[in-house]
N, C-alpha and C positions, 0 to 999 in steps of 0.2 A: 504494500500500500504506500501511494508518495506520499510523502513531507506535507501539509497542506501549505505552510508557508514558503518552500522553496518549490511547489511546483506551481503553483499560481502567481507566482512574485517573481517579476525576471529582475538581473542583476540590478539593471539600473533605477528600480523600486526598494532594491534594497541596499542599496549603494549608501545613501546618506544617513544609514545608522550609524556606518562609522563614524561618521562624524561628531559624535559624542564623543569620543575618545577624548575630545579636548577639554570635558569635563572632569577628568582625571587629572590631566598635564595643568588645568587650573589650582586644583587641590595641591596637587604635589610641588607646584610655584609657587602658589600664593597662600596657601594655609597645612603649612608641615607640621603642622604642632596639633593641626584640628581634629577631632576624637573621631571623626568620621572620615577622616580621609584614606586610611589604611582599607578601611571596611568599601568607600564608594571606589575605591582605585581596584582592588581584588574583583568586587562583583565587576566589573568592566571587563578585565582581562577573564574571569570565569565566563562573562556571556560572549566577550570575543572569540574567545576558544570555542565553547559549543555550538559557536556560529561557524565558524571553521571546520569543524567537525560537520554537522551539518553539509554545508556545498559542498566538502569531499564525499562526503558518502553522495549525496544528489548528483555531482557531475559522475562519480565513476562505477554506481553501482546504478543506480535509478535513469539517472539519462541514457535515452535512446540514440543521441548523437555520439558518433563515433571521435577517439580522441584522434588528433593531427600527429599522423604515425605510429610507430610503435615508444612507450611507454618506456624508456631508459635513462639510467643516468650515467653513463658510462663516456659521454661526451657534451661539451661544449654546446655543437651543433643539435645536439638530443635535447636539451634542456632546452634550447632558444624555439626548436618546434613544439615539445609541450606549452610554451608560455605562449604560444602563438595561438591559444583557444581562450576566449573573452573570459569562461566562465574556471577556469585555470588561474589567472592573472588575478580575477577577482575573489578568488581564497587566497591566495599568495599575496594580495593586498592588505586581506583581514589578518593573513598569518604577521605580517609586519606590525600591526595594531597592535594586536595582543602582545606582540613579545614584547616591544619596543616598550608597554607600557609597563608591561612586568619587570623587565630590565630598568626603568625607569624609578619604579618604587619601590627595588630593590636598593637601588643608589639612596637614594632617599633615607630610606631605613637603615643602613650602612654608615651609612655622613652622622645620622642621631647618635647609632651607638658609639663611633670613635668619634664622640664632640667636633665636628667642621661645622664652622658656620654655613648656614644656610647660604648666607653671599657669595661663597665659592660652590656649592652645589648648583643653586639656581639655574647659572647660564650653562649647566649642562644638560638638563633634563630637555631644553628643547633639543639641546645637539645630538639626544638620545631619539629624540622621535623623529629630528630628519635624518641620521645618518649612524642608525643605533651603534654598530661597535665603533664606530669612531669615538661618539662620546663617551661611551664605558671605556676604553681607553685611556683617555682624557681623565676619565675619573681615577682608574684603577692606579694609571700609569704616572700621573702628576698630582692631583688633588691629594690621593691618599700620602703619598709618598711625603710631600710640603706638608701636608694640613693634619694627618689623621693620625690618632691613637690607636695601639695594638688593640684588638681584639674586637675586632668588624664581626659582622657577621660571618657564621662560620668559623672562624677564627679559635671564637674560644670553645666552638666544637670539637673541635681538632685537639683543642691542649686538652679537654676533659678524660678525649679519648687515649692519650699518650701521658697520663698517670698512670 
């Protein structure tokens, strides 16, 4: 039985959910201390992911159009002809959302626990949702390195576990 929402709804219907996402990247800009924004940033990336899930399962189990070639990641030219179907591109768009946001509030959450001011987080979070490992990067590779105290996230998982 299909989806009633992905087989009645073409992409471009459901194109500008995404665009919520920036409801999150506001949170996580402008109210990092707000009791709600762990919880509003999570359900985002939980509903971007089952949306994701979702148009994967609709384009490759449910859809009746055939994908553009055979299905391989084993080259370059393989990958550019999968991205070459609207409704391919348009999960691989929502798949950017979600992580970039998760990655996003993870920095976030990281910066709280090794005390960085927010002013050196800030102008990363957008540089995470245009150009996600660039700015984790940025964060991982400079911010912490300058700014941050031991035992980020994870961190002091790791020493619990090596007692």
């Amino acid at each position: 039985m299909p989806l009633p929402l992905l087989s009645t709804a073409d992409d471009d219907a459901l194109f500008p959910i995404l665009n919520v996402v920036i409801v999150g990247y506001v949170c996580l800009i402008f109210l990092p201390r707000w009791r709600y924004t762990m919880s509003i940033t999570m359900a985002l990336v939980t509903f971007y992911s089952l949306l994701y899930f979702g148009l994967l399962f609709h384009r490759l189990v449910i859809s009746n159009v055939p994908l553009p070639g055979e299905v391989k990641f084993d080259s370059l030219d393989s990958i550019v002809t999968l991205f070459s179907d609207r409704a391919v591109v348009f999960a691989g768009w929502d798949h950017y959302i979600a992580f970039d946001l998760f990655v996003s509030r993870y920095v976030l959450m990281d910066s709280q626990v090794r005390k960085i001011s927010h002013f050196c987080v800030a102008p990363i979070i957008p540089i995470i949702l245009l150009a996600g490992p660039s700015g984790f990067a940025i964060y991982a590779c400079i911010v912490v390195p300058l700014f941050g105290k031991s035992g980020g996230i994870g961190e002091s998982e790791n020493k619990k576990k090596s007692k």
